[in-house]
N, CA, C and O of each residue as an XYZ file, in Angstrom:
868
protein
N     137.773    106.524     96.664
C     136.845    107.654     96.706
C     135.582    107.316     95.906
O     135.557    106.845     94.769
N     134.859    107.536     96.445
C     132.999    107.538     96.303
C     132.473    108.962     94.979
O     132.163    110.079     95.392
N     132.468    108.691     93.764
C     131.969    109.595     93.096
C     130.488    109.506     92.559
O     130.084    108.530     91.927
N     129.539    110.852     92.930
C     127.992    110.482     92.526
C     128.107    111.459     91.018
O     128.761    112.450     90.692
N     127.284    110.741     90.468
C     127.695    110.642     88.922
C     125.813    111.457     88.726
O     124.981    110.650     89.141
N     125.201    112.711     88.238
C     123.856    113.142     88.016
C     123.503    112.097     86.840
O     124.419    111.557     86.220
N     122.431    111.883     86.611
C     121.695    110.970     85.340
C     120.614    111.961     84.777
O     119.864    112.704     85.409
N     120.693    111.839     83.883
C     119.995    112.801     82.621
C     118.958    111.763     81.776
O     119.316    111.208     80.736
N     117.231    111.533     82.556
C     116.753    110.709     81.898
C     115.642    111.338     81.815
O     114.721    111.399     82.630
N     115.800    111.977     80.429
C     114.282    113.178     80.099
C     113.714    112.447     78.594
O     114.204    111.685     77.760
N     112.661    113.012     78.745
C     111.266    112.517     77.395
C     111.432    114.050     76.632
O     110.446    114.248     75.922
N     112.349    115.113     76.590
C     112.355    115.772     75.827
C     113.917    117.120     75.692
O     114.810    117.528     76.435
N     113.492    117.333     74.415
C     114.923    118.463     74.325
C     114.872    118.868     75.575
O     115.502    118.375     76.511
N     113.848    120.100     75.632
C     114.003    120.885     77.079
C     114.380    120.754     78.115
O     115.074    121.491     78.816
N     113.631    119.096     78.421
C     113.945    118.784     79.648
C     115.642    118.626     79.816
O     116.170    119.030     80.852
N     116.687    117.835     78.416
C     117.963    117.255     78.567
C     118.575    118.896     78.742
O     119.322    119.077     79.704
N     118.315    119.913     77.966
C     118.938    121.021     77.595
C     119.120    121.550     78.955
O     120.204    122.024     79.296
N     117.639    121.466     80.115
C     117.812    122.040     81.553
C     118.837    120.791     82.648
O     119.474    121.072     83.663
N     118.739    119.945     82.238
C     118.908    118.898     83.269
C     121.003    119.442     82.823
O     121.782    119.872     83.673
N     121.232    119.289     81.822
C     122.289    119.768     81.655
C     123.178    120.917     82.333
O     124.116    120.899     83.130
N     122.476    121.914     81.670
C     122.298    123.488     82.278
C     122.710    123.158     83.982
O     123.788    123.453     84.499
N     121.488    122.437     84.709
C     121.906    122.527     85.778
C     123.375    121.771     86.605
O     123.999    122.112     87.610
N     123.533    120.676     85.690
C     125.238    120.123     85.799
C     126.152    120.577     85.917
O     127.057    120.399     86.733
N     125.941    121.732     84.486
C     127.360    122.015     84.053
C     127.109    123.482     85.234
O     128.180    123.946     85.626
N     125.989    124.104     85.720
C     126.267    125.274     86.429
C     126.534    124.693     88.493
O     126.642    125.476     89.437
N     126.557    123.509     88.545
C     127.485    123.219     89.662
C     128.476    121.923     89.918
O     128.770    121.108     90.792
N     128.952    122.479     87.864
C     130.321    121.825     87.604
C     130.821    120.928     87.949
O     131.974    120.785     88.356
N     129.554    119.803     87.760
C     129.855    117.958     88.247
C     130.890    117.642     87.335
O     130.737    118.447     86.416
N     131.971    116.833     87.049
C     132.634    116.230     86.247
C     132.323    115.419     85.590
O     133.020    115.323     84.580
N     131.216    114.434     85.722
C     130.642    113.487     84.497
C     128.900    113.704     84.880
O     128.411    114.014     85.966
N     128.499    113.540     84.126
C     127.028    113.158     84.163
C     126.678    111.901     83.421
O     127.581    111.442     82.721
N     125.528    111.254     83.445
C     125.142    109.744     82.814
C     124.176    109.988     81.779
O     123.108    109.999     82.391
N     123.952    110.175     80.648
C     122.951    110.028     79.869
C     122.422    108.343     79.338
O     123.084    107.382     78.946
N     120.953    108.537     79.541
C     120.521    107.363     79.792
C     119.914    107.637     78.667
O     119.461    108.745     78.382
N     119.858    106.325     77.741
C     119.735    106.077     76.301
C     118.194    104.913     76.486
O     118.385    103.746     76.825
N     116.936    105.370     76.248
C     116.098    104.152     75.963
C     115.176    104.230     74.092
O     114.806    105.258     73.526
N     115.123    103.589     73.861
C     114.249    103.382     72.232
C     113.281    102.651     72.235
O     112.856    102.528     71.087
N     112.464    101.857     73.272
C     111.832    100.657     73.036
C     112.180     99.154     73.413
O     111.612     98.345     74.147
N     113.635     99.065     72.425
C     114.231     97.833     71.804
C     114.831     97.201     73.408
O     114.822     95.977     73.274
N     115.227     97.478     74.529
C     115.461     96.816     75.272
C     114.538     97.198     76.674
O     114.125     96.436     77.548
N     114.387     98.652     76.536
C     112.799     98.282     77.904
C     111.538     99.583     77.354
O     111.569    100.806     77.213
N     111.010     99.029     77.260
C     109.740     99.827     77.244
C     109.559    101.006     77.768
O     108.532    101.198     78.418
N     110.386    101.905     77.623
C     110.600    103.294     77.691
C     110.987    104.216     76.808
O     109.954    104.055     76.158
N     111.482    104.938     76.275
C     112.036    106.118     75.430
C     112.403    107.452     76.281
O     111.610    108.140     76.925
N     113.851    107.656     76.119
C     114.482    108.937     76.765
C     114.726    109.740     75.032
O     114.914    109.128     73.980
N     114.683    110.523     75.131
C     115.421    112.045     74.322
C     116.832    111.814     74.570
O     117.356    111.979     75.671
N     117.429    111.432     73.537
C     119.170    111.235     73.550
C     119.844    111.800     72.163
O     121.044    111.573     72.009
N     119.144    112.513     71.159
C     119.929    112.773     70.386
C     121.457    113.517     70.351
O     121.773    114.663     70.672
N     122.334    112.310     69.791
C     123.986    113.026     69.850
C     123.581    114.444     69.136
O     123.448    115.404     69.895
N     123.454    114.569     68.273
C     123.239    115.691     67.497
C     123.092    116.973     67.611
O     123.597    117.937     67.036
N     122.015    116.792     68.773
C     120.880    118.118     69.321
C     122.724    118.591     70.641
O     123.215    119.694     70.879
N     123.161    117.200     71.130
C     123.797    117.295     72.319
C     125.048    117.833     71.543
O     125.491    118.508     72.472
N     125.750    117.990     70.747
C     126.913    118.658     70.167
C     126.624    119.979     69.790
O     127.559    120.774     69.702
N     125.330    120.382     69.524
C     124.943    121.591     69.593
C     125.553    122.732     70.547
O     126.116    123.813     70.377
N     125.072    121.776     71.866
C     124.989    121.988     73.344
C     126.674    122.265     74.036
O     127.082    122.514     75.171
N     127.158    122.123     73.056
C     128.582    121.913     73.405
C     129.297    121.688     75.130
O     130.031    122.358     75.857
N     128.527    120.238     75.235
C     128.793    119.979     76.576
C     130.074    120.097     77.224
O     131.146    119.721     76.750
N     129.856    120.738     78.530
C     131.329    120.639     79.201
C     131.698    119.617     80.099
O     132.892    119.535     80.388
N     130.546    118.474     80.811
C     130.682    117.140     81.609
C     131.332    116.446     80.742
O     131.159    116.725     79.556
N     132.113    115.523     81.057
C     131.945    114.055     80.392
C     131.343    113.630     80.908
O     131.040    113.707     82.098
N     130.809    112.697     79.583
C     129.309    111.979     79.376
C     129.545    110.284     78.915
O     130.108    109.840     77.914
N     128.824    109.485     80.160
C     129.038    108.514     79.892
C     127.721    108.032     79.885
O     126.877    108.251     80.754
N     127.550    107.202     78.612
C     126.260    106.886     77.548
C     125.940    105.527     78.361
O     126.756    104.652     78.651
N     124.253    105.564     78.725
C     124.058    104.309     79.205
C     123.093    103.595     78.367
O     121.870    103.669     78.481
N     123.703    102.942     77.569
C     122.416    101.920     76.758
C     121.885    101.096     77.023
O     122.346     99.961     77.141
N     119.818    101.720     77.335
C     119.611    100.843     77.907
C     118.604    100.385     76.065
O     117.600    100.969     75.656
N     119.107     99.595     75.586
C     119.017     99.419     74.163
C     119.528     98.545     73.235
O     120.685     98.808     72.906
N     119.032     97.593     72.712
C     119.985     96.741     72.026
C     120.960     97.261     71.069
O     120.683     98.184     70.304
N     122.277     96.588     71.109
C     123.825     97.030     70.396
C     123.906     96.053     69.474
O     123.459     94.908     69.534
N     124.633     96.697     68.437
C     125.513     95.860     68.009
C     127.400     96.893     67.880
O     127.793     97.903     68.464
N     127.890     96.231     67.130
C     129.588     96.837     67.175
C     128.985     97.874     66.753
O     128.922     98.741     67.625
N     128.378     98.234     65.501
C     128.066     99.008     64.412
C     127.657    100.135     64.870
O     128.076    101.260     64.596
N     126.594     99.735     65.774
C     125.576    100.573     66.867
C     126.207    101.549     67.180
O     125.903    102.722     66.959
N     127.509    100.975     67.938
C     128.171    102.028     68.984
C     129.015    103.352     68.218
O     129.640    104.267     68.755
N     128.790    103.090     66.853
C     129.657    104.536     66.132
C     129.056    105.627     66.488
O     129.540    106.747     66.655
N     127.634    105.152     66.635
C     126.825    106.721     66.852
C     126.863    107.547     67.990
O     126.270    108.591     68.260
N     127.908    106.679     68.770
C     128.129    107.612     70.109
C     129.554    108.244     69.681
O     129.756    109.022     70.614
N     130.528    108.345     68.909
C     132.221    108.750     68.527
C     131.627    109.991     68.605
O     131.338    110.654     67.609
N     131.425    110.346     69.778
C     131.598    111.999     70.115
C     132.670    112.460     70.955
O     132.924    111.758     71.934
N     133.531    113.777     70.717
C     134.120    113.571     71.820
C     133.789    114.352     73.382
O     134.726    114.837     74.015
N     132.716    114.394     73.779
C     132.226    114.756     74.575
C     131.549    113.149     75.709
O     131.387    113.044     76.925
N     131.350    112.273     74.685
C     131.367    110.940     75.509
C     132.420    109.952     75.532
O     132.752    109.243     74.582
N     133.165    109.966     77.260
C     134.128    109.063     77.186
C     133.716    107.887     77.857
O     134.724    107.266     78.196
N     132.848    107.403     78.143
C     132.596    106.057     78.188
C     131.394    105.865     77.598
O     130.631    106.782     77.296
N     131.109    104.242     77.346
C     130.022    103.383     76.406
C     129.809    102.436     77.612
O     130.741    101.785     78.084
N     128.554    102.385     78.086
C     127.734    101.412     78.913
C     126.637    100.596     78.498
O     125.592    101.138     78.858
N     126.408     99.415     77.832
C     125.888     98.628     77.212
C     125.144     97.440     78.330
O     125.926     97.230     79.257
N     124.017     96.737     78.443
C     123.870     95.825     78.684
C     123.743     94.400     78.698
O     122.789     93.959     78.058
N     124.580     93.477     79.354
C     124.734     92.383     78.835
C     123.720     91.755     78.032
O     123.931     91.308     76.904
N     122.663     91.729     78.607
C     121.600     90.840     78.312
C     121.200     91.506     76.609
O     120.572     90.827     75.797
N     121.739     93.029     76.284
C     121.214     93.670     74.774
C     121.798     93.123     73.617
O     121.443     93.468     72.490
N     123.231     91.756     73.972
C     123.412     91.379     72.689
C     124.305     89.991     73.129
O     124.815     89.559     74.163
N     124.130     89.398     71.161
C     124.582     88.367     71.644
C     126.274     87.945     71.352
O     126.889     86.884     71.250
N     126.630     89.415     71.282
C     128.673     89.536     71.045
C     129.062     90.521     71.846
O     129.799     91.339     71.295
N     128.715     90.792     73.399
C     129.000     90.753     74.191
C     130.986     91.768     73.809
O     131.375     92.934     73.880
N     131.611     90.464     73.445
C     133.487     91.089     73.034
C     133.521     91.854     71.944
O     134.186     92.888     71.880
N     132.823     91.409     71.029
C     132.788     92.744     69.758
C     132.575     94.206     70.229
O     133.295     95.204     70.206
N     130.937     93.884     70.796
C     130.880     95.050     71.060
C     131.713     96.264     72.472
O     131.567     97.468     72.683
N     132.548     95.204     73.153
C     134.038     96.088     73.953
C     134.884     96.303     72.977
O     135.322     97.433     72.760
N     135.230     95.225     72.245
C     136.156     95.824     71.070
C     135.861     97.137     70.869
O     136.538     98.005     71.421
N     134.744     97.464     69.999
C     134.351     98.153     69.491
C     134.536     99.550     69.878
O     134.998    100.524     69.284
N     133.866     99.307     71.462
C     134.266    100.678     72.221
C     135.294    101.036     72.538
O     135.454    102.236     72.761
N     136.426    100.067     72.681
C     137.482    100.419     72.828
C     138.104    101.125     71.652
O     138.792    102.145     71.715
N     137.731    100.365     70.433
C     138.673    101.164     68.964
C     138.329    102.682     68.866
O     139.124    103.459     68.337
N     137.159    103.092     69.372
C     137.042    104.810     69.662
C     137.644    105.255     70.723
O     137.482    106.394     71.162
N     138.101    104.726     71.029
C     139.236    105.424     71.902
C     137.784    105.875     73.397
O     137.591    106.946     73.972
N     137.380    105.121     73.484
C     136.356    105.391     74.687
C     135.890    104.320     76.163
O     134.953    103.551     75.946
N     136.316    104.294     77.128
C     136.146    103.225     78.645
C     134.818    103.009     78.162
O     134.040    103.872     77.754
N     134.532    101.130     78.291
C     133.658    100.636     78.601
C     133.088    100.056     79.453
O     133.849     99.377     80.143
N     131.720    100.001     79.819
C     130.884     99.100     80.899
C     129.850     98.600     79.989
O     129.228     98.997     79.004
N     129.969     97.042     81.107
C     128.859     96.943     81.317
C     127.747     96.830     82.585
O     127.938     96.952     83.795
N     126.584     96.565     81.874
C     125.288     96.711     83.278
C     124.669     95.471     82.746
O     124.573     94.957     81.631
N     124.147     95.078     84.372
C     123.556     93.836     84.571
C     122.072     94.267     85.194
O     121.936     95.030     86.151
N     120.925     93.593     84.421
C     119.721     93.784     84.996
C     119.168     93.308     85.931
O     119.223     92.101     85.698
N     118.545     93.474     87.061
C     118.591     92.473     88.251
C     118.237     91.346     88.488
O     118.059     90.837     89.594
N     118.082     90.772     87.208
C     117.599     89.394     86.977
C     119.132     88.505     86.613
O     119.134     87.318     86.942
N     120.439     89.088     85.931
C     121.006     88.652     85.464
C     122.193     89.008     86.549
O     122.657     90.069     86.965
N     122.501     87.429     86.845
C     123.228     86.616     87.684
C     124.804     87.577     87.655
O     125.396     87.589     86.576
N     125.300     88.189     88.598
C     126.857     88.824     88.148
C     127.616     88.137     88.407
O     128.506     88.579     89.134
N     127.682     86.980     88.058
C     129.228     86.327     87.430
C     128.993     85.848     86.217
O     129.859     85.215     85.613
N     127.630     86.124     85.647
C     127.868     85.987     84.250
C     128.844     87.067     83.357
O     129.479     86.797     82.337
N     128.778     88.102     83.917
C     130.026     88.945     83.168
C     131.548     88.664     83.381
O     132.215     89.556     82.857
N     132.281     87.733     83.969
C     133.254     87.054     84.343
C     134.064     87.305     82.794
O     134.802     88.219     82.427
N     133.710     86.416     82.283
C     134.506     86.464     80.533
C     134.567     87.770     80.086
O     135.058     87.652     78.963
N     134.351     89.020     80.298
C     134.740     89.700     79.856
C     135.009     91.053     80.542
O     134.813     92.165     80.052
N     135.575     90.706     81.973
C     135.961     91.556     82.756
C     137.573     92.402     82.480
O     138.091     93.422     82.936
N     137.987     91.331     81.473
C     139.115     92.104     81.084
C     139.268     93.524     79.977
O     140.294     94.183     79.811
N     138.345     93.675     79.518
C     137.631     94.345     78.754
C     136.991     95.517     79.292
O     136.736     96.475     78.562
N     136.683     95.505     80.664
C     135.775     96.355     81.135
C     136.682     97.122     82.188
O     137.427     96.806     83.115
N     136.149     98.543     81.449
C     136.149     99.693     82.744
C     135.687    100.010     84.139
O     136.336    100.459     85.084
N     134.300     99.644     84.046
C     132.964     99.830     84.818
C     132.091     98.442     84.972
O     131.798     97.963     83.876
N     131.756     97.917     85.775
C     130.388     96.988     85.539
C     129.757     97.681     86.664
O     130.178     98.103     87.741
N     128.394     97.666     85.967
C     127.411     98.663     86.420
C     125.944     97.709     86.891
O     125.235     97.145     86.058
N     125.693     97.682     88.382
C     124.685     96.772     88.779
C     123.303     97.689     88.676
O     123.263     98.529     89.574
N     122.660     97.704     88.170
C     120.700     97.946     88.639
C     120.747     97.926     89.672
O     121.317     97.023     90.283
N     120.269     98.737     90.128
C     119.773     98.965     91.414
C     118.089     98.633     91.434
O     117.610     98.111     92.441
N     117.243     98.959     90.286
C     116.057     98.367     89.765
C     115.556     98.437     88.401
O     116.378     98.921     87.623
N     114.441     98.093     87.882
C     114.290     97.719     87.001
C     114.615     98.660     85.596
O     113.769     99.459     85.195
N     115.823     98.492     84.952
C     115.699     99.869     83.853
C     114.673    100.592     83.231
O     113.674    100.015     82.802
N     114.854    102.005     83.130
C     113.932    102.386     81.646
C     113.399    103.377     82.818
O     113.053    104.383     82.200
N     113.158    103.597     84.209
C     112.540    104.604     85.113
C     113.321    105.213     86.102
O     114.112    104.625     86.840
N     113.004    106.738     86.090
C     113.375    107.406     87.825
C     112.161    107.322     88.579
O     110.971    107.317     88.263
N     113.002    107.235     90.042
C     111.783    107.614     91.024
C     111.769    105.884     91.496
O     111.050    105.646     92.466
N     112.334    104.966     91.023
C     112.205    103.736     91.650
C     112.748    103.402     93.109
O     113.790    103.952     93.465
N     112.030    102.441     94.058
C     112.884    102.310     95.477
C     113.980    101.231     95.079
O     113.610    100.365     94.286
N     115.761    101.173     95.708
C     116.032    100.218     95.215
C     116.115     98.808     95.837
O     115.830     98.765     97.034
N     116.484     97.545     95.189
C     116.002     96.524     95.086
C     116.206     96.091     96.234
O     117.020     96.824     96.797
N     115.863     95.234     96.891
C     116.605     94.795     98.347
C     117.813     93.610     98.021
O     118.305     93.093     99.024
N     118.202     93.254     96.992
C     119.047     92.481     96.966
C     120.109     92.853     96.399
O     121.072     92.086     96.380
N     120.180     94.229     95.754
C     120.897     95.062     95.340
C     122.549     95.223     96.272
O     123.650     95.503     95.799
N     122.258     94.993     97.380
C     123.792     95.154     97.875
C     124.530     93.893     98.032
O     125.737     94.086     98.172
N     124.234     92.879     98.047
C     124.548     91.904     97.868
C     125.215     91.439     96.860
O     126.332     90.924     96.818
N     124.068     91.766     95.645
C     124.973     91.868     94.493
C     126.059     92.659     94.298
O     127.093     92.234     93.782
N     125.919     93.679     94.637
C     127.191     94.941     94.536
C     128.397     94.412     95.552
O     129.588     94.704     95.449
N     127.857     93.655     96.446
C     129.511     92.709     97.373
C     129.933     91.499     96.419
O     131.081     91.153     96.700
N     129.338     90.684     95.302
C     130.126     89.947     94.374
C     130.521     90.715     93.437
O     131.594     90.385     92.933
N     130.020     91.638     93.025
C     130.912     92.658     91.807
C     132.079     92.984     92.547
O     133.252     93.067     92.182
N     131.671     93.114     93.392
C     133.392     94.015     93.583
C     134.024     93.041     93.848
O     135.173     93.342     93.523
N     134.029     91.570     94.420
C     134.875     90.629     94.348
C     135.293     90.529     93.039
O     136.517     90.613     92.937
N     134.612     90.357     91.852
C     135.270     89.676     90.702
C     135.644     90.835     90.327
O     136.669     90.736     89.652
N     135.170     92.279     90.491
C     136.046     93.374     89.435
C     136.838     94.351     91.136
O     136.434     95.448     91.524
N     137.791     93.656     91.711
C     138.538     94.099     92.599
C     138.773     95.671     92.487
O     138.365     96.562     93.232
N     139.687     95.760     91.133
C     140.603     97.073     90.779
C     139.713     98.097     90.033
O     140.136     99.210     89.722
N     138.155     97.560     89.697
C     137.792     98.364     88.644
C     136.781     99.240     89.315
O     136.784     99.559     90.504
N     136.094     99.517     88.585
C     134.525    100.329     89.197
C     133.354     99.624     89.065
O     133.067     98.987     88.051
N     132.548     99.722     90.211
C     131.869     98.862     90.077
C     130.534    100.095     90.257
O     131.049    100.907     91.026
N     129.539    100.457     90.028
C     129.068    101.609     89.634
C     127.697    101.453     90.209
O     127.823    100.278     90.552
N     126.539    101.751     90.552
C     125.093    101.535     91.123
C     123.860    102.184     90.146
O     123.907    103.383     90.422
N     123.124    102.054     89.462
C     122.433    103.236     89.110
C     120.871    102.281     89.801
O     120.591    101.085     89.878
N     120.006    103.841     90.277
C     119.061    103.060     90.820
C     118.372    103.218     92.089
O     118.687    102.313     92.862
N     117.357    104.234     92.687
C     116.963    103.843     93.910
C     118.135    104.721     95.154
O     118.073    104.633     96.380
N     119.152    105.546     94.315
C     120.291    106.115     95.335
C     119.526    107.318     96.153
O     118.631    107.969     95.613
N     119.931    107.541     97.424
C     119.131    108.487     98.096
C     120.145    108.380     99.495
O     121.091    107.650     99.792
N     119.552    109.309    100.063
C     120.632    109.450    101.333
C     120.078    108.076    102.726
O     120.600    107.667    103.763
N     118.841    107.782    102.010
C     118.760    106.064    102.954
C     119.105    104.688    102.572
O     118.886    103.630    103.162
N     119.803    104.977    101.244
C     120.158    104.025    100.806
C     121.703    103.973    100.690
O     122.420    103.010    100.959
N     122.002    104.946    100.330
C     123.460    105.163     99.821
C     124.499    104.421    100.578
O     125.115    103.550     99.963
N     124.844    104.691    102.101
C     126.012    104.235    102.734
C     125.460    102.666    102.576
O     126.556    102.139    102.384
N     124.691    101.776    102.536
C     124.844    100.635    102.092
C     125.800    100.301    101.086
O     126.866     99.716    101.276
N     125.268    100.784     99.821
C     125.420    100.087     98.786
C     126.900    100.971     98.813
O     127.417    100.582     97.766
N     127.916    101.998     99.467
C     128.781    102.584     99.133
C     129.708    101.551     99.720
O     130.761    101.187     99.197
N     129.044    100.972    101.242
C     129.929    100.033    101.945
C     129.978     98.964    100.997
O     131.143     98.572    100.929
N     129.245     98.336    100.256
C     129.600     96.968    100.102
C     130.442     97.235     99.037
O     130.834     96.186     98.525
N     130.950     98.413     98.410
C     132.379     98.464     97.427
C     132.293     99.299     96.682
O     133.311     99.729     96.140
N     130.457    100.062     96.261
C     130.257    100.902     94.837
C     131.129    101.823     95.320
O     131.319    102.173     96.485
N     131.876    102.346     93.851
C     132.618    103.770     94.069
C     131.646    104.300     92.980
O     131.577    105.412     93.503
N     130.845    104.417     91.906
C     130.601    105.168     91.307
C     128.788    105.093     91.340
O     128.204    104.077     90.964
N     128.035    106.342     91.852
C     126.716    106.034     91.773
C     125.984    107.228     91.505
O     126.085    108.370     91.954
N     125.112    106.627     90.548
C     123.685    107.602     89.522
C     123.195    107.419     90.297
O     123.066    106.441     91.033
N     122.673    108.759     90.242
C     121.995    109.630     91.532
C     120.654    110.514     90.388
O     121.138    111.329     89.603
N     119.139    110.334     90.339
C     118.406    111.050     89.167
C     117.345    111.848     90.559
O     117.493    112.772     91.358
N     116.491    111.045     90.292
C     115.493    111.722     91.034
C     115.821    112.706     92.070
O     115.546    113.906     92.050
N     116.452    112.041     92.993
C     117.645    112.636     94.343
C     118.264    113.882     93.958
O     118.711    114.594     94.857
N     118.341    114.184     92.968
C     118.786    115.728     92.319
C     118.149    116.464     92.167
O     118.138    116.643     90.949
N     117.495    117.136     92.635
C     116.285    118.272     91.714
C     117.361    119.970     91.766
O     118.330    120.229     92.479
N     116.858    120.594     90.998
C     117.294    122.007     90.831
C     117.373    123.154     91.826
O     118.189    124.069     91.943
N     115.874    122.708     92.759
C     115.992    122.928     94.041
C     117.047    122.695     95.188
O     117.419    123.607     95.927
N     117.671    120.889     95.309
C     118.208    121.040     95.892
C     119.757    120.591     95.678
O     120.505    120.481     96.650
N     120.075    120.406     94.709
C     121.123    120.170     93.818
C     122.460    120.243     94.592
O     122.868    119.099     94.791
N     123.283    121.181     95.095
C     124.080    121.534     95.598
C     124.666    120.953     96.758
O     125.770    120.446     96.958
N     123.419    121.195     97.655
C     123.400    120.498     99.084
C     122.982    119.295     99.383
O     122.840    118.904    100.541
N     122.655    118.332     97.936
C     121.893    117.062     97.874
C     123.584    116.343     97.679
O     124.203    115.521     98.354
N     123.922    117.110     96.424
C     125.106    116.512     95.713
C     126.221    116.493     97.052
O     126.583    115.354     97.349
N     126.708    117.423     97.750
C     127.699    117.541     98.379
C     127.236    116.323     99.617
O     128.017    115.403     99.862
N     125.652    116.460    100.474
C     125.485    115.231    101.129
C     125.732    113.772    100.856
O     126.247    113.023    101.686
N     125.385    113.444     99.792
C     125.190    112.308     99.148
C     126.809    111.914     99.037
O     127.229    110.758     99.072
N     127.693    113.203     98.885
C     128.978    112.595     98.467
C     129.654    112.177     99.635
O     130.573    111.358     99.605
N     129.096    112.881    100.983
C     129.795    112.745    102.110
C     129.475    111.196    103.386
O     130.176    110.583    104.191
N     127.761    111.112    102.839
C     127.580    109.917    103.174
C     128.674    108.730    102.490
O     129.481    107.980    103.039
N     128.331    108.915    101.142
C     128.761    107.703    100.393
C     130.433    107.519    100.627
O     130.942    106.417    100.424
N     131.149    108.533    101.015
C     133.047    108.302    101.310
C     133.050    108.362    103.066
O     134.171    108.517    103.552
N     132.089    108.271    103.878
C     132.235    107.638    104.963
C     132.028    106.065    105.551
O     132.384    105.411    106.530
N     131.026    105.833    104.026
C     130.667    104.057    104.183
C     131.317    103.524    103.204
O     131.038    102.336    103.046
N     132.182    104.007    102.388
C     132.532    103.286    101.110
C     133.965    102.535    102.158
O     134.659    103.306    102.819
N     134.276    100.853    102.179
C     135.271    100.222    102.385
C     136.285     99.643    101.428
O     137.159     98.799    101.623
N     135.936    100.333    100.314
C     137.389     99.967     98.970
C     138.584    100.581     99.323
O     138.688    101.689     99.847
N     139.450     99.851     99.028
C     140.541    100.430     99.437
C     141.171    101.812     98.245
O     142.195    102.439     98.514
């Protein structure tokens, strides 16, 4: 089964507080909060845990760092409102620490590969991983078209991570989707493609394309 996952990538409280609001009022089961600072792309999202425990979220929330890690890093997500940690390969250079790491909070990890970075470089540490999560395009923006080589890649992920999830964020839309659902993604961030307007009838399409082309068993 094909699950579209909303992404939460706002430049301010308001914006995360509504983008939320509208989740939890047509009761998606996870949403993606997308984490930027600078340190790995030249962007900045509004991610404070802090402001978000306030909020007393009812999704689970799986944290996408697009941001350099270290082990240490990842304490600041031990919320329990986020059950997975999504890190990018290319953001560090201990890679196993930092799965360790996520794992000792008791929280599923991924990782994401930027579309420059080759996917069988994550091979060594597929045992470790929950999720590997392909770009669909370049991190740090919504509103991007996605990549044209993007499904391709998403047919060697799912070779090397058979049993796991192999996830899309990126460029998802109802002309793209049954591609990238056929070549194996079961799990895909869906941002722009959501608006408040059409939320409901976007979400339920998108889900019906994507579990008529998805061929995972």
């Amino acid at each position: 089964m094909v699950s579209i996952i909303p992404s939460i990538l706002v430049p301010t409280a308001a914006k995360l507080r509504a983008r939320l609001q509208l989740a939890t009022a047509h009761r998606v089961p996870w949403v993606q909060l997308d984490v930027a600072d600078h340190t790995l792309v030249p962007a900045e999202t509004y991610h404070d845990p802090d402001y978000l425990d306030q909020l007393h979220p009812l999704p689970a929330f799986e944290v996408h760092l697009m941001t350099t890690v270290t082990p240490e890093s990842i304490r600041r997500w031990d919320r329990p409102w986020v059950k997975k940690i999504i890190f990018h390969l290319e953001a560090t250079a201990e890679p196993r620490r930092v799965l360790q790491a996520i794992g000792n909070l008791g929280k599923l990890a991924g990782i994401a590969l930027n579309p420059e970075t080759p996917v069988e470089k994550v091979k060594p540490y597929l045992g470790l991983t929950d999720t590997l999560l392909v770009m669909g395009v370049n991190p740090g923006w919504g509103g991007q078209k996605i990549l044209p080589d993007t499904v391709l890649r998403i047919t060697r992920a799912r070779r090397l991570h058979p049993h796991g999830n192999i996830e899309v964020d990126g460029g998802i839309n109802t002309e793209s989707i049954g591609a990238v659902a056929a070549a194996g993604a079961n799990l895909l961030i869906v941002g722009s493609a959501l608006t408040a307007r059409n939320f409901a009838t976007k979400f339920h399409q998108l889900t019906t394309l994507a579990n008529a082309a998805n061929q995972t068993p």
